[in-house]
C-alpha positions in Angstrom: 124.9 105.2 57.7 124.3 104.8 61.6 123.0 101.9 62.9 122.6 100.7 67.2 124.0 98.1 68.7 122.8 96.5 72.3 125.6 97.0 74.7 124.9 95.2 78.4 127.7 95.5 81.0 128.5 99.1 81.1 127.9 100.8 84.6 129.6 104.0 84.9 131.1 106.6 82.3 134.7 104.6 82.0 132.3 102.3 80.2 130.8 104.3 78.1 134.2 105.6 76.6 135.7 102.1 76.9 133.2 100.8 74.4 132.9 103.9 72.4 137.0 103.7 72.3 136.7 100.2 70.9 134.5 101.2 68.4 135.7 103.9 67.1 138.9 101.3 66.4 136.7 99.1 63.7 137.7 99.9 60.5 134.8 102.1 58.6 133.9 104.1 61.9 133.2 107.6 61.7 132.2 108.1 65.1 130.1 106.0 67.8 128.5 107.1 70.8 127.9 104.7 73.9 124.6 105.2 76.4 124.7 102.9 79.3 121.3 103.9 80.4 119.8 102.8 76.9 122.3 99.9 76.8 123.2 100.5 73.1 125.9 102.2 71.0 125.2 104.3 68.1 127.6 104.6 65.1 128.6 106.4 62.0 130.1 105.1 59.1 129.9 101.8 57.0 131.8 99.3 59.1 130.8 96.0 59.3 128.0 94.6 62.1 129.7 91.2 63.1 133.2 93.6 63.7 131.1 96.0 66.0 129.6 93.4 68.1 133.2 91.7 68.1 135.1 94.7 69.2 132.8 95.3 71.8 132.5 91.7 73.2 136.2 91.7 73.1 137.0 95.0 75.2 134.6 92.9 78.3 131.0 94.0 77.2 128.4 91.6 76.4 127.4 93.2 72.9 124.6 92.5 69.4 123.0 93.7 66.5 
């Protein structure tokens, strides 16, 4: 299942593979994909929402469903 996420904060590619980094760490993730032009995240897998969002707020991005 894939499903995007709004991701505000990120400015530069270290961003990008920050927050795909602390994504791919959720439990359930097959693979995600950060855009910081599009401010979102795409994922693969069945991992919970809430644990997206929270992985992402807690690496220093503002982050929701």
């Amino acid at each position: 299942m894939s499903r995007t996420i709004t991701v505000e904060g990120m400015s530069c590619g270290h961003c990008e593979q920050s927050v795909t980094d602390a994504l791919e760490g959720v439990e359930g993730v097959e693979s995600a994909t950060a855009d910081r032009e599009s401010e979102s995240a795409t994922v693969e897998g069945d991992a919970d929402t809430d644990a997206l969002v929270s992985a992402v707020n807690e690496a220093g991005y503002d982050a929701s469903a």
